[in-house]
N, C-alpha and C positions, 0 to 999 in steps of 0.2 A: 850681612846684607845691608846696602845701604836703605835710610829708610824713605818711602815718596812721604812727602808733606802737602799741605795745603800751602806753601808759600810756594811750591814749584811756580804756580798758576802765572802765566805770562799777563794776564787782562789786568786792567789799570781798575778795575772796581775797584770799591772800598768798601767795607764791611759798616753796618750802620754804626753811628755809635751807642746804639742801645743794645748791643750784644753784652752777653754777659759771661763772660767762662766762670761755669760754675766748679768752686774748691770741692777736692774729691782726694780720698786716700786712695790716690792712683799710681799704683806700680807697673813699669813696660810689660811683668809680666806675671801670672800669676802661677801657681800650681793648677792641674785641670781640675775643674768642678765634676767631673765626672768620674775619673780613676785616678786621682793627687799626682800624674805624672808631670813631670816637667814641659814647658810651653815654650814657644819658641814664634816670635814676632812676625806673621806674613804680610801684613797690612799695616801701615799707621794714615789714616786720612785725615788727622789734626782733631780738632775742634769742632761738633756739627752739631746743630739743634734737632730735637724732634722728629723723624721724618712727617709726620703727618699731624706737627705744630702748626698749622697756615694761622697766619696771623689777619686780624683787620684791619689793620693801619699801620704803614710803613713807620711811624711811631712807638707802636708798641713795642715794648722789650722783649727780645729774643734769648733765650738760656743756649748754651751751646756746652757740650758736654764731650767726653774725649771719643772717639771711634776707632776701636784698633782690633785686628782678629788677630787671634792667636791658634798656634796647630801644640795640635799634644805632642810631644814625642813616644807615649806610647801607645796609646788608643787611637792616635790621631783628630780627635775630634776639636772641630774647631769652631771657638766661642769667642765673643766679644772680652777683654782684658776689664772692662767697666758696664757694671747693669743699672738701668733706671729702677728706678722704681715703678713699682705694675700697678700701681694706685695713680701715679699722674700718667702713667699712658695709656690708662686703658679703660680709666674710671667716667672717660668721655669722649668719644673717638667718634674721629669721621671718615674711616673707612666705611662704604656700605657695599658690602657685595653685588658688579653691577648686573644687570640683565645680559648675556652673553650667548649667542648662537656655541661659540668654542666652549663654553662653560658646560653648557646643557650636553654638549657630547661627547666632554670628556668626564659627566655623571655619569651617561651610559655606561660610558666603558668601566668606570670603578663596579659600577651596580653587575653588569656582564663575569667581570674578573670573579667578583665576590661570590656572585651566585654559581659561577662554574666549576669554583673549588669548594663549592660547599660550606662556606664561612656566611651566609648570609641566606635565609626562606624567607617563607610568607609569616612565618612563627615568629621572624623576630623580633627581641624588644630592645629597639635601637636608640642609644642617646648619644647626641653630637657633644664635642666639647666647644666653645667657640665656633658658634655655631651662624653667630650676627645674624640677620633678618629670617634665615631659617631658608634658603633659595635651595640648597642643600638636602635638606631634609624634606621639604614639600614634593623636594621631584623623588624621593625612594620612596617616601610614605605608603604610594600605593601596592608595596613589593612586599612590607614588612607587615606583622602585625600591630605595632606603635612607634612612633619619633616621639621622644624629647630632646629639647635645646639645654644648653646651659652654656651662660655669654657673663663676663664682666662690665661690659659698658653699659651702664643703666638707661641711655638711650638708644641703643641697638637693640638688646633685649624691649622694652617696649612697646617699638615698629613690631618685632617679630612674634610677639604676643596679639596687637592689633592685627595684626594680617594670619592668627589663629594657627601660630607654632606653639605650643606651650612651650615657654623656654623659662628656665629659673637664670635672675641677676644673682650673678655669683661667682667668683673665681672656683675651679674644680681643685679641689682637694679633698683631704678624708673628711671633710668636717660637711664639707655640700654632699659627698657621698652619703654620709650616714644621714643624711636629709634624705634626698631618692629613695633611697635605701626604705626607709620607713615608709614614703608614700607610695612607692610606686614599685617597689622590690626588685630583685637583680636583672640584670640588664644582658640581654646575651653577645650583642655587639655594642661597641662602644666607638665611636670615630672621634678622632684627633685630626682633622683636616689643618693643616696650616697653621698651628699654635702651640702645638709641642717645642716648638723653638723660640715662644716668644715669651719665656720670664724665666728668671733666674736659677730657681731652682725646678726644672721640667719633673724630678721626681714626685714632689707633691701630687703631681695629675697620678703618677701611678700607684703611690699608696691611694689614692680613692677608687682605682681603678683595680686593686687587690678586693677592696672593702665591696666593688659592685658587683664586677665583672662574673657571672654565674662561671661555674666549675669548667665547663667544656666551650666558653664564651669567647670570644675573637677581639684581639684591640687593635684599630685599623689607627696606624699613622702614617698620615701625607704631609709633605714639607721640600722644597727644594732638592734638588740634590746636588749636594758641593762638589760632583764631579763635573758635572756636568757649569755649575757657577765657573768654576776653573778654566774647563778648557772653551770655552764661548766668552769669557773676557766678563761676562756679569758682575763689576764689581759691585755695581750699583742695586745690587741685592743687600749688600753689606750697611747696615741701619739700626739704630737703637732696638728698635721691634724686634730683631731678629736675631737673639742671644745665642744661638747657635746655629751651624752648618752641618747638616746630618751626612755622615755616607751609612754603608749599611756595616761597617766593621763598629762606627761608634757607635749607630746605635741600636747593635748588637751587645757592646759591652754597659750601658745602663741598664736593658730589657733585663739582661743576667743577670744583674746586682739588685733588682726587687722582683724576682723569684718567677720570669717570665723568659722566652725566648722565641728568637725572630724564625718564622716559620717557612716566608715566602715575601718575596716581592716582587711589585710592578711599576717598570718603570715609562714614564707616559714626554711626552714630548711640549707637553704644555705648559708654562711660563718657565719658558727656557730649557727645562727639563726638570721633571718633576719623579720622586717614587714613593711609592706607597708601598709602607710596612705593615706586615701583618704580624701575630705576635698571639702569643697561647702560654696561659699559664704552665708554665715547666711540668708542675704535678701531671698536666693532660697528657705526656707522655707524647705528643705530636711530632713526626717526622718534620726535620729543614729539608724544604725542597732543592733541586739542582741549580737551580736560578740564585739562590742566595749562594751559595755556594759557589758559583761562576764570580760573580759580583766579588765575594772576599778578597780572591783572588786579583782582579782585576784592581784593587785598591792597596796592596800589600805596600806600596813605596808612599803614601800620605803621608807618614809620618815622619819624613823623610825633607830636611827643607831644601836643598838641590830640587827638590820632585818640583818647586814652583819658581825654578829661576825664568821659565821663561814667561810665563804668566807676569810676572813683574814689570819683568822689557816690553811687554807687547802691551801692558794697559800705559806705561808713560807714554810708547808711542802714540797710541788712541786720544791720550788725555792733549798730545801737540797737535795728528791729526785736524781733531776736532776744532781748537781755538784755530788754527791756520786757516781750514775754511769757515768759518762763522766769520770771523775775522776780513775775508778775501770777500765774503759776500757782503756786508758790509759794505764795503769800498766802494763795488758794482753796484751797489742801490737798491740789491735785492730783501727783502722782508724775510724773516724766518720766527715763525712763530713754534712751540711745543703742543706737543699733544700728547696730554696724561697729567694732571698734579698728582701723580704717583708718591707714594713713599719712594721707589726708587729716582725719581725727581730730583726730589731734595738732595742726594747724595750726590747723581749727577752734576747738579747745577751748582753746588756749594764745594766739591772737589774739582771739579775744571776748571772754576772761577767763573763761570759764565751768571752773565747778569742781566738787568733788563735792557741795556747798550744796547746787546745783541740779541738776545730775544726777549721783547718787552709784555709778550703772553703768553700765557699754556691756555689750551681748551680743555675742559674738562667737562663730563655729563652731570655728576656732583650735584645738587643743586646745593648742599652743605657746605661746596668749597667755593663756589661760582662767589665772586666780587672779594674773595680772600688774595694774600698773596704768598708766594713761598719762602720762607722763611730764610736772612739774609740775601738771597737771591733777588729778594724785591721783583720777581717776577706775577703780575698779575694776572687770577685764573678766571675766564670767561665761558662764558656757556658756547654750545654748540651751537645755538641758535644768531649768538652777533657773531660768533667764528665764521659763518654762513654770510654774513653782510658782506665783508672785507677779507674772502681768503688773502691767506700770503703766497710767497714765491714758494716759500720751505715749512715743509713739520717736522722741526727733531721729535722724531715718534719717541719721549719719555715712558711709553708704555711698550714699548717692542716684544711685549709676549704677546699684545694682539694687533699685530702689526697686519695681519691678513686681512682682519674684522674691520680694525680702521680705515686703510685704503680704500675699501670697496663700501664704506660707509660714505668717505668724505665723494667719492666718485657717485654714486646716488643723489649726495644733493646737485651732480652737475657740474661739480669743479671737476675740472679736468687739467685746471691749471699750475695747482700745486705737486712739487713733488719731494719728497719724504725720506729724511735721512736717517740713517741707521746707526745708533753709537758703536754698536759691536757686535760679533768678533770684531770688526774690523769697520772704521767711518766708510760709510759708502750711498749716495743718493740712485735714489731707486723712485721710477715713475708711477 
């Protein structure tokens, strides 16, 4: 397969000179971290910094590190070929989990799901892993009989202790485990929302998770589903952050390798497509439901790299798409600002080549990212409140998992005059 680069990029940007490619013993490909199968290249996007590095002056130095996903050929499971380190991505972050109407109701449904199958009472003693401000946990609190947090980022944890989450700073492994462990004793649900994929080695969380997890306890993991990244064009999930891409056959085959197995799943329609794993110590003797069982099936060619020629063809299409019209609007006169300093952003914006020529701001709620800018992209991120002075013609909606929430945000304050384009499936502007 040929491979897409970042030189494809047709725009006359230039890369600051303060970019840094950083030396790494980096090979196209490695053996999988998960079951030593052999790997095989789906993605190379060159060089990218950070996703959610924003810098404060177009001055400062930018690191920029390799991005390339790789597919197992036997397990299928597919992971970044290069992992940062989880001490400079996470030992200060400014992701905050925002306030979201789509958020709050697709807790429901988790809370719904859980309590329906029995995986979750009023009994339970529930701890989030990666838990950031705790928005999460406040809203089941009232379901269970305790929350606790446990977050890496020393100032997430923090906020989520001030606003009365108990949460421990501390990466989850057996070592924070047998902390819990002695204060607060086993745990009978455990949630992995959205972090199981985000460092190097994901088993760590589940030896802590042997060491807590009570005998007949439940591990709930949520994360993306790389089926769904595939066939919706999502490349722009693809980020430092995100050291793997779960389906349920992979991660089937880790659950099995530290002495657990996947029970049942659900899968939810929210940021792009989403499923949550359920997951029972082996010893519990717990039936797999039909649903996982549908699902295996449904996945049996992953590991298969034919299974993603057309996924290929259709994001270079997307990635001309998109500069032709940026590019065409331009010409016309027309403004086009972003909406989202997303991590996924950053990939967008630093794989298209798209710069501040053509969109010279993203909006963001943020107020940690607000007066920041995106890293080589030089695109600078402003509040919703001067977004509100000077709408533009266009919002590449950068966050198009809440593209419903958005519209009918920006239509509230009264603009009615902007209208909002879509990166994918497919470029398309929508009123």
């Amino acid at each position: 397969m040929a491979e897409i680069s970042l030189s494809d990029t047709k725009t006359a940007a230039v890369m600051p000179v303060a970019a840094e490619r950083i030396p790494v013993d980096h090979e196209p490909t490695i053996d999988c971290r998960i079951c030593g199968g052999k790997t095989f290249v789906l993605l190379d996007l060159g060089h990218h910094p950070f996703a959610n590095a924003l810098v404060s002056s177009l001055h400062d130095p930018v690191k920029i590190y390799p991005l390339v996903l790789l597919i197992c050929r036997q397990c299928s499971a597919a992971q970044l070929s290069y992992c940062a380190d989880s001490h400079e991505l996470y030992d200060n972050y400014n992701y905050i989990t925002p306030v979201s109407g789509e958020l709050t109701a697709h807790y429901g449904k988790i809370l719904d799901f859980l309590k329906g199958k029995g995986f979750l009472s009023s009994s339970s003693r529930l701890l989030e892993i990666g838990s950031n401000i705790g928005r999460f946990l406040e809203f089941v609190s009232p379901h269970v009989r305790s929350v606790t947090g446990v977050d890496p980022a020393s100032n997430v944890a923090a906020m989520a202790n001030q606003r009365g989450i108990s949460t421990l700073n501390s990466f989850f492994n057996s070592e924070a485990a047998q902390r819990l462990l002695a204060f607060e004793g086993r745990k009978s649900v455990i949630v992995a929302r959205h972090c199981f994929a985000h460092n190097e080695k994901p088993w760590r969380m589940l030896e802590g998770v042997q060491i807590l997890l009570s005998d007949e306890g439940t591990l709930i993991i949520e994360n993306a589903y790389f089926l769904d990244t595939m066939v919706k064009q999502e490349f722009d999930q693809v980020y430092h952050e995100h050291m793997y891409y779960y389906s349920v056959r992979s991660i089937s085959e880790i659950l099995k390798r530290y002495g657990m197995i996947l029970v049942d799943v659900m899968h939810s329609a929210i940021h792009g497509g989403t499923m949550t794993f359920v997951a029972k110590l082996a010893c519990a003797g717990y039936p797999t439901s039909e649903e996982v069982k549908k699902y295996l099936e449904s996945e049996k060619d992953l590991h298969q790299p034919g299974y993603y020629a057309d996924f290929r063809t259709r994001l270079q299409q997307n990635k001309e798409d998109m500069i032709r019209l940026l590019l065409r609007l331009k010409s016309e006169g027309k403004s086009v600002h972003a909406y989202g300093a997303s991590a996924k952003s950053t990939t967008l914006f630093n794989y298209y080549g798209i710069r501040k020529d053509l969109v010279p701001m993203v909006v963001d709620s943020t107020p940690t990212k607000q007066g920041k800018y995106i890293p080589l992209a030089n695109i600078k991120v402003i509040s919703e409140e001067e977004a509100m002075l000077n709408p533009p013609d266009y919002y590449l909606l950068t966050i198009w998992n809440y593209k419903d929430e958005i519209i009918k945000k920006v239509r509230s304050w009264g603009n009615h005059k902007t209208k909002f384009i879509l990166p994918h499936p497919k470029v398309e502007i929508v009123d």
